[in-house]
DRENMAR-81501 format. One line per 5 residues: number of its first residue (from 1); their letters; for each residue x, y, z of C-alpha. Coordinates in steps of 0.02 Angstrom, whole numbers. Layout:
BEGIN
NUM) a) X/Y/Z; ...
end
This chain:
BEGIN
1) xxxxx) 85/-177/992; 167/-322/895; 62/-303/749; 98/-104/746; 269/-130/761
6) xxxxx) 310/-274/647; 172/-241/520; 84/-71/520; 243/44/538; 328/-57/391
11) xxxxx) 196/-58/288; 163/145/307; 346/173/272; 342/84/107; 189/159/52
16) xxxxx) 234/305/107; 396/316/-11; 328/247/-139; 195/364/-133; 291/506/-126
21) xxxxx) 445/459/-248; 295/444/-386; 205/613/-337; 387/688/-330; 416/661/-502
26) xxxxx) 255/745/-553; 276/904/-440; 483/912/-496; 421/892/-689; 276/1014/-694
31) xxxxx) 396/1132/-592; 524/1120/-752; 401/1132/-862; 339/1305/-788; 182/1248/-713
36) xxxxx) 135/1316/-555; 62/1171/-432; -64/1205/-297; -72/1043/-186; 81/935/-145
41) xxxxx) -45/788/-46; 20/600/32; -156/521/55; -319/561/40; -484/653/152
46) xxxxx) -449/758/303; -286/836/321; -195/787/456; -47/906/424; -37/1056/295
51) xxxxx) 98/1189/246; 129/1335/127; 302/1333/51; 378/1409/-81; 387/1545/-207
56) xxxxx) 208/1488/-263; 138/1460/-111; 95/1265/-138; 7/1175/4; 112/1028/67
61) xxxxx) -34/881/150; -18/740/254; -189/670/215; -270/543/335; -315/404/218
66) xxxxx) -145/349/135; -181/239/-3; -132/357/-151; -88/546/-153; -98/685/-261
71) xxxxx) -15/824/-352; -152/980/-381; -96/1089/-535; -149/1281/-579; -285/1237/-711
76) xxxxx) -296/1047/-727; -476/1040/-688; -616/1121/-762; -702/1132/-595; -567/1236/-521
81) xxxxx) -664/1398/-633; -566/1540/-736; -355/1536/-719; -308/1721/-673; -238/1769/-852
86) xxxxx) -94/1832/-788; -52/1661/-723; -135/1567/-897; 60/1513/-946; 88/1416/-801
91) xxxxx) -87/1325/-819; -72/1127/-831; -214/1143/-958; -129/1271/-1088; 25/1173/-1079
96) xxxxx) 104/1093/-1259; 30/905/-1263; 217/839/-1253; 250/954/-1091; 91/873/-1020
101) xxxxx) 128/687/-1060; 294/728/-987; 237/790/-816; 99/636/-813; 225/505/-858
106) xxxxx) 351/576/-712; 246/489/-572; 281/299/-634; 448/352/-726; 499/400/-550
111) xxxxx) 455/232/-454; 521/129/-585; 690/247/-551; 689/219/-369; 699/21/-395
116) xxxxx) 828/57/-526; 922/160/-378; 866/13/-242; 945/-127/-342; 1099/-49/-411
121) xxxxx) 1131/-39/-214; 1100/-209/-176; 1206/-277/-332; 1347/-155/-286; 1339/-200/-86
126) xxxxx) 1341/-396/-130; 1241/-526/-35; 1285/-711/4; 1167/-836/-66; 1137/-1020/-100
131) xxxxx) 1218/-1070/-249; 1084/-1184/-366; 1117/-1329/-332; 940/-1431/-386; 859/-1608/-353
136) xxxxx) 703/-1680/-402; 558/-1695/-277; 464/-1858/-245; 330/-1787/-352; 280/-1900/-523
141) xxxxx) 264/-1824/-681; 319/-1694/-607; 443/-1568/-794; 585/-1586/-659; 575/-1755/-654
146) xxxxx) 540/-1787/-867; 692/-1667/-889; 801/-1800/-786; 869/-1674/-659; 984/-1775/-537
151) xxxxx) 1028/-1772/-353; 1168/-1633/-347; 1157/-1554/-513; 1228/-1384/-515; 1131/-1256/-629
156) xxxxx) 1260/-1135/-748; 1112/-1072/-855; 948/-1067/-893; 922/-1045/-1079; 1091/-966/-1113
161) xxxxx) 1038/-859/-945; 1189/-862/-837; 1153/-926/-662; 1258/-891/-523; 1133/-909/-374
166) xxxxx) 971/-1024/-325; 893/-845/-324; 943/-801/-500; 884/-971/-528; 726/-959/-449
171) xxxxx) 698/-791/-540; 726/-860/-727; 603/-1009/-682; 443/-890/-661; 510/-791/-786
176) xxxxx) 487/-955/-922; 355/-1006/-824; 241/-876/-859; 272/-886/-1046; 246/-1091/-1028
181) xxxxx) 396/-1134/-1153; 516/-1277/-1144; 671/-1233/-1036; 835/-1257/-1075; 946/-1301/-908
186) xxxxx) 1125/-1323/-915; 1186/-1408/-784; 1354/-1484/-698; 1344/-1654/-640; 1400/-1717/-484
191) xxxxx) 1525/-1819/-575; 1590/-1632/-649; 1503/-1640/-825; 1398/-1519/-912; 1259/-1605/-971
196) xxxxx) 1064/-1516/-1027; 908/-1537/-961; 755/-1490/-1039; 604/-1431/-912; 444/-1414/-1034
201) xxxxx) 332/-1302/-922; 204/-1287/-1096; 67/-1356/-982; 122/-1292/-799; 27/-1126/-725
206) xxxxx) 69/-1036/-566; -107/-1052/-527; -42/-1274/-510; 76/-1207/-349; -58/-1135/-253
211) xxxxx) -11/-1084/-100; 184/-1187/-123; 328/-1109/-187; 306/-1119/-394; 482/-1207/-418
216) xxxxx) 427/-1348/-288; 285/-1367/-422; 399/-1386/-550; 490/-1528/-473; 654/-1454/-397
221) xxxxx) 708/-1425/-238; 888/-1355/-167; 989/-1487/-152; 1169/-1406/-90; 1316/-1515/-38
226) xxxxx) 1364/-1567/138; 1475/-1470/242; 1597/-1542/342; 1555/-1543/533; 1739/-1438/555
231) xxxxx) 1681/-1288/674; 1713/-1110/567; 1632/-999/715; 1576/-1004/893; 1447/-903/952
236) xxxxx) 1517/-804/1111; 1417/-851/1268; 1339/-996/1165; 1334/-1177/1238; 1481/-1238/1136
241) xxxxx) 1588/-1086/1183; 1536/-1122/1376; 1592/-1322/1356; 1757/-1255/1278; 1729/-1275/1092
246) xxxxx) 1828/-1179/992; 1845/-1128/796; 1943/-1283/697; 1878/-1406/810; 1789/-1560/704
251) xxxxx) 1654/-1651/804; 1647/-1848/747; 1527/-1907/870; 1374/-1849/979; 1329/-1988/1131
256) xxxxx) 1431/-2109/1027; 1339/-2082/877; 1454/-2062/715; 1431/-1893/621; 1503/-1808/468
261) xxxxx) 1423/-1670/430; 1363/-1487/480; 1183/-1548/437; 1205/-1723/571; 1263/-1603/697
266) xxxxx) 1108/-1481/689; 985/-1610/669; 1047/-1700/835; 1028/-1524/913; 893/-1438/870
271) xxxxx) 805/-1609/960; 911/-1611/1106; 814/-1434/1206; 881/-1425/1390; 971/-1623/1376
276) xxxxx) 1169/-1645/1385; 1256/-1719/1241; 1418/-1788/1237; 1523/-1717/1088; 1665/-1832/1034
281) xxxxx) 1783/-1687/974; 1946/-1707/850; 2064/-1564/904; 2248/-1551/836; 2251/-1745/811
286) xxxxx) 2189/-1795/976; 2010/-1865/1024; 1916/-1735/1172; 1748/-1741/1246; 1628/-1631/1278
291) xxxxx) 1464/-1607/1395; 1360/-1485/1300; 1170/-1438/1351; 1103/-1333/1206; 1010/-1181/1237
296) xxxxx) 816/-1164/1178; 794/-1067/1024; 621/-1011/997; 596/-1030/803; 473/-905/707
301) xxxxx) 322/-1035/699; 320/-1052/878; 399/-1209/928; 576/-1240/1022; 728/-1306/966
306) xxxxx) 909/-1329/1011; 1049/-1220/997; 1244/-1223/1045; 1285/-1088/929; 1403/-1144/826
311) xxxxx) 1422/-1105/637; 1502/-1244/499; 1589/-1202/316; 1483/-1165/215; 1593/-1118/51
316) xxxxx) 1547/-1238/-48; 1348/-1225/-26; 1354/-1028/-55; 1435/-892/-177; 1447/-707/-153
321) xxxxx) 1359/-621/-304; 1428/-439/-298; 1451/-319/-452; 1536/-154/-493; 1470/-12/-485
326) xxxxx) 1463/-22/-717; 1409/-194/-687; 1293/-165/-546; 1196/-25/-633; 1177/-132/-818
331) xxxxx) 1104/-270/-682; 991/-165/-602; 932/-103/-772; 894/-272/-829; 824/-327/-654
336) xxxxx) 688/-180/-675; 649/-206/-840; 613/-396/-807; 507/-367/-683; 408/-244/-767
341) xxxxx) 389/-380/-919; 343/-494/-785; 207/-382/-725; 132/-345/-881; 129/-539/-954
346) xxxxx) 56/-561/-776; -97/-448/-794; -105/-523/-999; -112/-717/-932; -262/-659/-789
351) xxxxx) -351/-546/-935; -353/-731/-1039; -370/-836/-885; -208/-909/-882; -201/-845/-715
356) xxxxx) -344/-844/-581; -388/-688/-526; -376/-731/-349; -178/-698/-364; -231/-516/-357
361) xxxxx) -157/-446/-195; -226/-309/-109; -147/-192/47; -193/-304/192; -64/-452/106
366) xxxxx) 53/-311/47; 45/-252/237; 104/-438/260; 238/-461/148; 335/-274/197
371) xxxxx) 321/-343/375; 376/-486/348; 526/-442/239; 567/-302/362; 588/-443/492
376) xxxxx) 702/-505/385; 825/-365/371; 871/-212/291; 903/-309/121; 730/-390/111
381) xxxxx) 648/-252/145; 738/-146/-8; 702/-281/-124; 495/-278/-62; 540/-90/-93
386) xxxxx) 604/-93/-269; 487/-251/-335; 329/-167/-272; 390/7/-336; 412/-66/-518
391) xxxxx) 231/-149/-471; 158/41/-443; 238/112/-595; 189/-18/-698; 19/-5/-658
396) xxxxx) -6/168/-652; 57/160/-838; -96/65/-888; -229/145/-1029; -369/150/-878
401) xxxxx) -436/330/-867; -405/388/-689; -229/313/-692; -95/415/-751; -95/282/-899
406) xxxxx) -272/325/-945; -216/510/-958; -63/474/-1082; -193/399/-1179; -301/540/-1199
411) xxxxx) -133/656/-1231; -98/518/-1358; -248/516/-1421; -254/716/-1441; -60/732/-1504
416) xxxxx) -131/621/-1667; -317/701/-1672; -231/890/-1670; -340/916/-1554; -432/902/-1373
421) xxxxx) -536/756/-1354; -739/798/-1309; -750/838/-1123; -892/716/-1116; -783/577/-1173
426) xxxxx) -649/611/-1045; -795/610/-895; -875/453/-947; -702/390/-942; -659/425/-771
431) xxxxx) -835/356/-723; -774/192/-804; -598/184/-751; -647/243/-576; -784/110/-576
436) xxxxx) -656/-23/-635; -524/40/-492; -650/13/-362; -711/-157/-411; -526/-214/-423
441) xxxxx) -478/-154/-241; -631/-233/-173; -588/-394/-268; -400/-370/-206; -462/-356/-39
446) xxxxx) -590/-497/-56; -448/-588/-99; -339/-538/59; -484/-556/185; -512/-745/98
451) xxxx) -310/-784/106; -307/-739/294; -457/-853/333; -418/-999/234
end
């Protein structure tokens, strides 16, 4: 029930949006364009569910296998036999080239809208995050450590990039990373100086992090400033909040043992499941003490830890990155766009080899990652949502027949010949590209099968 719950029912949601945004914008686009559409179908094989709506009559399907879906046209396949000539103007087939390239195009033009529309919400709503504060790992050799990054430094800007965030950070990294270029950091010291670092990532590959995070690779790590152990919140009901804590209380000791951070306090905790603790408390200039037994916390990788429920200031370690709504929408523009580069110089570096092959991700790990981001929240989950929608559009806009890409490049192909390619060309092409589609989502699922068992 578990799995269904927290993996299944996320991952049919996403698909299932996805998968309907980008057969939307078909269906609305060949409706503007006059054609008349027959099949409106999420999935594939039996129908689980079907409709007639409409002026046309077109057949609405819930289809029971629901990897894909399709829109059915009046006269886009041969095999359909003679269009009614009454009806012949509203045939996909007798359609102007441009009209045709326009409804085609529609399907990934739509998904790479709906992340547009996903992240202009998210930049407009505003979300807390670290701020980038870096240090080197204890790895040698390591560009982080050749570039000289120090304890505490606080990235501004990665090659004139403005960073506000450790994700913003974190996104410009794989950005340079995949095109394996020296990196320009600027950086404040912890002395309050802008000084540069240079990361050369020429000779790193994402295929060098395996199954780490890529920027751990690369020699940094978050690295935020302490935060003093002054109480900002008490959880009601919590352990502290039973004792007597209270908000603006500072605790300078626990069994005796000096502390001065946020970070002293909850590593003294989380080790301290069902055992009292004597907090040594500084409240409006006078010394109190407190018997505290912190409650058990079960943590997401099984194991137990303490908890009193109390929450530290944190200003200093994290910035709110909000935008208006102008400034949201330019952002969300950009955000798309950069991911759909990403995509692309993704699939050129695995074409050369740059990039195994075994990064290729098929449903079982995308099953993964939309549970897991929905057990995040609301705001992971969108940004799954919007990433792997720019993913779908992207690829669908590739020149493999069977894709809508591979059909853009037959319109192209005909819009400069003057003329209709060879039906025999365009059905050994399908063979192909359907060939090639099925080899790639055995090796993706190859790939998901191997990731679970290793």
């Amino acid at each position: 029930m578990s799995i269904l719950i927290d993996y299944v029912i996320p991952f049919l949601v996403a698909l299932g949006l996805l998968i309907l945004v980008h057969e939307l914008g078909h269906y609305l686009v060949a409706r503007w364009c006059g054609v008349k559409v027959l099949r409106f179908s999420i999935g594939f094989g039996r129908p689980l569910f079907k409709r007639r709506f409409g002026a046309d009559g077109t057949e609405w399907v819930l289809a029971a296998f629901p990897l894909g879906g399709y829109v059915k046209m009046l006269g886009e396949n041969a095999d359909d036999g003679e269009v009614d000539e009454r009806e012949s103007h509203r045939a996909f087939d007798r359609q102007p080239v441009g009209r045709r390239i326009a409804i085609v195009a529609a399907g990934p033009v739509f998904n790479l809208l709906l992340a547009v529309i996903f992240y202009w919400g998210l930049f407009m709503a505003g979300s807390v995050e670290l701020r980038a504060f870096v240090a080197p790992t204890a790895v040698d050799g390591s560009p982080a450590q050749a570039a000289g990054v120090r304890e505490g430094d606080l990235v501004l800007a990665v090659a004139d990039e403005e960073v506000k965030s450790w994700p913003d950070l974190r996104w410009a990294l794989l950005r340079h990373a995949i095109d394996r270029a020296e990196t320009r950091l600027l950086v404040r010291t912890t002395e309050g100086e802008d000084a540069v670092r240079i990361l050369d990532l020429r000779g790193f590959s994402l295929d060098d992090a395996g199954k780490e995070d890529p920027i751990i690779s690369m020699g940094l790590r978050p690295s935020l400033p302490p935060s003093p152990a002054v109480i900002d919140s008490v959880l009601e009901e919590g352990a502290a909040a039973r004792a007597g804590l209270r908000k603006g209380d500072e605790i300078i000791a626990i069994d005796g043992r000096p502390v001065e951070t946020g970070g002293d306090v909850g590593e003294i905790v989380r080790a301290s499941t069902g055992q009292g603790r004597v907090f040594a408390v500084r409240r409006d200039g006078e010394k109190r003490d407190f018997t505290i037994v912190p409650d058990e916390k079960r943590l997401p990788d099984g194991s137990v830890a303490g908890f009193i429920g109390v929450g530290f200031d944190t200003s200093a370690q994290t910035v709110m990155v909000r935008y208006g709504p102008v400034g949201a929408l330019a952002r969300a523009l950009s955000q798309t766009w950069e991911t759909s580069v990403l995509s692309l110089k993704s699939i050129g570096q695995m074409i050369v080899g740059h990039i195994s092959l075994k990064n290729v991700s098929g449903p079982i790990m995308i099953a993964d990652f939309a549970g897991k981001s929905a057990q995040h929240g609301l705001v992971s989950f969108i940004r799954f949502l919007a990433f792997v929608s720019i993913s779908l559009g992207v690829l669908n806009l590739l020149p493999v027949p069977v894709l809508d890409g591979g059909h853009l490049l037959y319109y192209a192909l005909e819009f400069i010949k003057g003329s209709a390619l060879p039906e025999r060309v365009m059905e050994v092409g399908q063979r192909i590209g359907l060939t090639l589609l099925l080899m790639l989502m055995a090796f993706a699922i190859f790939n998901d099968i191997n990731r679970l068992v290793s």
